[in-house]
Each structure stands twice: as C-alpha cells, then as structure tokens.
C-alpha positions as CSV (number, residue, x, y, z in Angstrom):
1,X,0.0,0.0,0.0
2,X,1.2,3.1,-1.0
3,X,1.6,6.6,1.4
4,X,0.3,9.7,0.2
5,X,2.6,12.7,2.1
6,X,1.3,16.0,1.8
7,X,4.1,19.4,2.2
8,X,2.7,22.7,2.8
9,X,4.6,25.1,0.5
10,X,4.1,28.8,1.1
11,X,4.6,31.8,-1.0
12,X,7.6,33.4,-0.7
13,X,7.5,37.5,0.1
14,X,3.6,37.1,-0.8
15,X,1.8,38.8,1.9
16,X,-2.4,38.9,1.2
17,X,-5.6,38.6,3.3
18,X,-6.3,36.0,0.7
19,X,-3.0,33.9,0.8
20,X,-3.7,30.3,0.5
21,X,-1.1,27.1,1.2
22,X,-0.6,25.1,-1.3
23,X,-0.1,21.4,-0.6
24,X,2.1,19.3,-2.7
25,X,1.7,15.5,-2.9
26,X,4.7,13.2,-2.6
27,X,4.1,9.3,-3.1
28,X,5.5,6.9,-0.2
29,X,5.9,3.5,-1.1
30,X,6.3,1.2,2.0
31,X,10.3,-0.3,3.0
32,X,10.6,-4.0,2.1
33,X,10.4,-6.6,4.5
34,X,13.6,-7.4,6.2
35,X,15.1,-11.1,6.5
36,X,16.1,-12.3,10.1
37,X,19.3,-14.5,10.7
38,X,19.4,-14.5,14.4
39,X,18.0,-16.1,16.4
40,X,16.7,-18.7,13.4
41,X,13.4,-20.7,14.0
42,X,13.0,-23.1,16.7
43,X,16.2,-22.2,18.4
44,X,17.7,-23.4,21.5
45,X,19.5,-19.8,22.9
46,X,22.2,-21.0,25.5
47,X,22.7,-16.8,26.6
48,X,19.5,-15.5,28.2
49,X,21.6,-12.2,26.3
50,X,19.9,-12.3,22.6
51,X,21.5,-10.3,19.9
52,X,18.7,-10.1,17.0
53,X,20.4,-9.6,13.9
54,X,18.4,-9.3,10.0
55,X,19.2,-8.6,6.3
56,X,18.9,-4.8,5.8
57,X,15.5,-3.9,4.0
58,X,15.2,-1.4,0.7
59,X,13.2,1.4,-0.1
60,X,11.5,2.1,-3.5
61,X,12.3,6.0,-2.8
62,X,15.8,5.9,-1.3
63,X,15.0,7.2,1.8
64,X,16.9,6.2,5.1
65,X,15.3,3.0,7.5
66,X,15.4,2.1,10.7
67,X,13.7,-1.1,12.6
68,X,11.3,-2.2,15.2
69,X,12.0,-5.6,16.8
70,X,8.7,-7.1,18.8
71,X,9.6,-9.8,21.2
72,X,6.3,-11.8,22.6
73,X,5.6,-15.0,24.9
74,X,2.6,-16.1,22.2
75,X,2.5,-16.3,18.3
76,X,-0.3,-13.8,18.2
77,X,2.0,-11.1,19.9
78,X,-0.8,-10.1,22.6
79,X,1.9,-10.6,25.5
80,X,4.4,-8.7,24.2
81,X,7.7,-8.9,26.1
82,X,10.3,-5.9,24.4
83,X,9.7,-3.2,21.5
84,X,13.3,-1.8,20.1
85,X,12.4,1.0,17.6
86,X,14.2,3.0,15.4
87,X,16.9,0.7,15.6
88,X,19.9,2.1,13.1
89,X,21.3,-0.7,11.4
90,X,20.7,-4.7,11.4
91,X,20.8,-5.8,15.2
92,X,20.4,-5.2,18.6
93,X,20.9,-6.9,22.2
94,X,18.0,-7.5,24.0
95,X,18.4,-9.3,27.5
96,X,15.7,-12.2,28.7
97,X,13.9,-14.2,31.0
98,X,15.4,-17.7,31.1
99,X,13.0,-20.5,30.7
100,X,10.9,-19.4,28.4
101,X,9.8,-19.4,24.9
102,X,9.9,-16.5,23.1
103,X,8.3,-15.2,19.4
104,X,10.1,-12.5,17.8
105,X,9.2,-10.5,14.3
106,X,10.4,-6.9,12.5
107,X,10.1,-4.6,10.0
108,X,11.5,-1.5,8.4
109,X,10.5,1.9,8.9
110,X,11.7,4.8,6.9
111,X,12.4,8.6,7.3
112,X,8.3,9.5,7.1
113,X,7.7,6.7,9.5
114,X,5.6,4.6,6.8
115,X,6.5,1.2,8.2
116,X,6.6,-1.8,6.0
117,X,4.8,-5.1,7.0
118,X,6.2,-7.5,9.6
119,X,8.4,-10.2,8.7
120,X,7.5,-14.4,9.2
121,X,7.2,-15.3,13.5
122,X,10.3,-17.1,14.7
123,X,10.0,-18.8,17.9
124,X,13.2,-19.4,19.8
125,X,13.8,-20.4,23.7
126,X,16.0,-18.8,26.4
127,X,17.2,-22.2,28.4
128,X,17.2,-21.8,32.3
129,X,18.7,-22.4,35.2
130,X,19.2,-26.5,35.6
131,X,16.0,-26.5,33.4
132,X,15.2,-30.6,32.2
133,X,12.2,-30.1,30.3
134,X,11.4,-27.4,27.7
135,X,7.6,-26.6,27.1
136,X,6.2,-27.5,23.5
137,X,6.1,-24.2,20.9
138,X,2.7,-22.7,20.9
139,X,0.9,-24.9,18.1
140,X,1.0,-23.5,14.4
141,X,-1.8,-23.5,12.1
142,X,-2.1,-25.3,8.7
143,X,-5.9,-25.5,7.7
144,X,-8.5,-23.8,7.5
145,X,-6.7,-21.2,7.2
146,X,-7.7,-17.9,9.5
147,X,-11.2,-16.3,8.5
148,X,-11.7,-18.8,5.5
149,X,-15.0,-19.5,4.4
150,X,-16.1,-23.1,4.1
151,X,-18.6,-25.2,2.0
152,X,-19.9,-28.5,3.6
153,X,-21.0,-30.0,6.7
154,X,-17.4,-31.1,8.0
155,X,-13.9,-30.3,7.8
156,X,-10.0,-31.2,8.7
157,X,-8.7,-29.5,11.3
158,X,-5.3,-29.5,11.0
159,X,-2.1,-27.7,12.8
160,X,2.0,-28.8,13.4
161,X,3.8,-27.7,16.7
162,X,7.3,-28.3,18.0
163,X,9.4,-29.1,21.1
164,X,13.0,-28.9,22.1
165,X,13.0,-32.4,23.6
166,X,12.0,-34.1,20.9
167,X,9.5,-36.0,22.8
168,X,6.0,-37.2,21.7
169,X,3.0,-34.9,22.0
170,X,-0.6,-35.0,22.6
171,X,-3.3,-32.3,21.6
172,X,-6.2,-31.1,23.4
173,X,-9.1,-29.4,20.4
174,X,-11.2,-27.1,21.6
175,X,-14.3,-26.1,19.4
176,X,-17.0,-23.4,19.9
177,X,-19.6,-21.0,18.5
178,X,-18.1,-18.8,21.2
179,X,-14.9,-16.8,21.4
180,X,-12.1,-18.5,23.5
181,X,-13.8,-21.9,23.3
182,X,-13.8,-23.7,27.1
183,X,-14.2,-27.3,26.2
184,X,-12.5,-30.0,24.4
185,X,-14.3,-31.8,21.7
186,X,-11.0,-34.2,21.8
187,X,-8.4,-34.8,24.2
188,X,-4.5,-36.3,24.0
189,X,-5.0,-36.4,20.4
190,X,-1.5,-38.1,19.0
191,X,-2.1,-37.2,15.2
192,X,-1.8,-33.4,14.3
193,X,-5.1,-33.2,12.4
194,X,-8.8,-34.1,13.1
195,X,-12.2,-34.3,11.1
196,X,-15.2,-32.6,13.2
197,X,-18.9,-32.1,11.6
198,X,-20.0,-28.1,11.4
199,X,-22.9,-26.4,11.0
200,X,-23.9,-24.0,8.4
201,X,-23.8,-20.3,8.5
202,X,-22.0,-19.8,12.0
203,X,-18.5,-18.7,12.7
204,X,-16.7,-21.1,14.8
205,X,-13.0,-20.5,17.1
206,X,-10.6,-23.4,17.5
207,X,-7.3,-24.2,19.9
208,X,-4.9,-26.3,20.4
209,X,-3.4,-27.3,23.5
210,X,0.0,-29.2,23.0
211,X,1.3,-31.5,26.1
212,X,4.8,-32.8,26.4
213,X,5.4,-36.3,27.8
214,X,6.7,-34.6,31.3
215,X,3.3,-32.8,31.8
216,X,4.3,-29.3,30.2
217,X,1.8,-27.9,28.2
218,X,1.4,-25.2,26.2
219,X,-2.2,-23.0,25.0
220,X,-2.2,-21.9,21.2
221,X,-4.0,-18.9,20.3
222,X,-7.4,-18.4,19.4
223,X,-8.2,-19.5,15.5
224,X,-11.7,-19.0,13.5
225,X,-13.6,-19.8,10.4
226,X,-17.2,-19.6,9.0
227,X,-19.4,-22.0,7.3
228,X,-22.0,-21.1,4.6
C-alpha cells in the first residue's frame, strides 16, 4: 500500500488577506520486509543475552530506514515482552527471562515513519537455570486457514507444533460457537489433524493445547472460520 505525504509550500515575500497554502503530494511506497538471521526458528539460545540480527531492508524512494523488533511469549504477539524502535542498522541486544519461549518479528520503517509489514514469526527459547524439560512451541496452524470461508457439513482441522526435547506430544481441540472456546471436543490427540462435523452459516474458534510427555503444556491462540 502506498503513502500519500502532503508538504505545505508557502509563497515566498507574498503577503495577502487571501494567501492560501498550497499542498504538494509526494508518493511513499512502504520499505521492504527485512530477512532475520538470528535467532533462526526453533532455536535453543544457551545466553538468556539475545542479539537479533536481519538482512537490511530497501526502499522504492531511497529514503533512510530504521527497525522495530517485537519480542512476545505467544504467536499472536498479545503478550508482548520488548519493543526496540528506530533501531539504526541490522541488530540489537535484547536481555531475557530464562526458561521461556519467546516469538520475535520486525520490519522497516523509513524517514516518514511509513512502516513496511512485519516479517515471518520465529520462535526461539531462552534455556534456564538447571531446566530438564522445555515446554512444546505454541501450536502452528495449517488449515483452515484464518477467517476462510467453508462449503460443507465437515472439515479437517489441521495444525503442526514443536518441542526442544523431541519428545512425543498430545493435543487437546477445543471447538465453539463462542470466542475463547472452554471445552475440548478431543483430548490427547497423538495425530496433528482431526475431522469434526459443522454447522452451516455460523462462525466457529478453535485451539490447540500441545502437552509434552513430562506434563508441560502449552495453550495456542485463538483461530476462526465460518461456514456457509
């Protein structure tokens, strides 16, 4: 999407009960997304001392970027943990909790503060203190995909997740008319996909819960879709 940027010239040496400003438009086109490198997806971080490092963006019109860095304890960003912005050049150190599993995005912004979009979630976690188990990554979702529209009286729901420990996981789904939805429609699930009837012409919300064999668990955030 492009930025419209509107510069108030005024007449030089022109004085007048009837002097007007003149406004001249300047198209904006948004930065490019920038490419992370550190810390890479699914990482194990040793240092609870993180220095975030990316590819340097572009801008269609030359003008000069910085960067915002959003650190977060869910996917969906709605805990967020640190904001770094206007960050010149392509890292920065950023000191954590230990234990934990952390999301982290960016993007560019340039000299007129027209940000570009974020880039692609990567989860990483801080290792603690004599910590033996990790908890699972917050689930991921494959399909439906968010806000889809579907035909039919049943679908696949399907999502992946992830755990340092390699260890097998089980899945609690939770299906509702009602946003968060309370109750399971299956529990310890081993497969990472499940076929549930639906209804036509409501809009339902889905989670996963994703347990490790040692009793962690970790909620996944909120998804939806609508039937027609």
């Amino acid at each position: 999407m492009k930025k419209i940027l509107y510069i108030i010239v005024f007449g030089a040496g022109l004085i007048s009960c009837n002097n007007e400003d003149t406004y001249e438009s300047i198209e904006n086109n948004p930065p490019t997304i920038p490419v992370q490198i550190y810390p890479s997806d699914n990482l194990l971080c040793i240092d609870n001392k993180v220095t975030f490092e990316w590819e340097a963006a572009s801008d269609p019109d030359g003008n000069e970027l910085t960067y915002d860095v959003e650190i977060a304890k869910d996917r969906a960003f709605t805990e967020i943990e640190e904001v770094s912005e206007y960050i010149q050049g392509t890292s920065v150190t950023i000191s954590l909790e230990k234990g934990i599993a952390y999301y982290w995005r960016i993007r560019a912004v340039d000299s007129y503060t027209f940000a570009g979009e974020y880039s692609a979630v990567n989860q990483f976690y801080v290792e603690g203190e004599g910590l033996s188990n990790y908890l699972p990554f917050a689930p991921l979702l494959v399909s439906p995909k968010m806000d889809v529209n579907i035909t039919g009286d049943e679908t696949t729901l399907q999502w992946n997740a992830n755990d340092l420990d390699d260890e097998n996981l089980m899945y609690d789904v939770y299906l509702a008319t009602v946003n968060p939805p309370t109750t399971p429609i299956a529990e310890n699930v081993m497969e990472t996909s499940m076929t549930t009837s639906l209804e036509s012409g409501v809009k339902y919300y889905w989670k996963v819960v994703v347990k490790d064999e040692k009793g962690g668990q970790t909620v996944g955030q909120v998804w939806s879709f609508s039937t027609e």
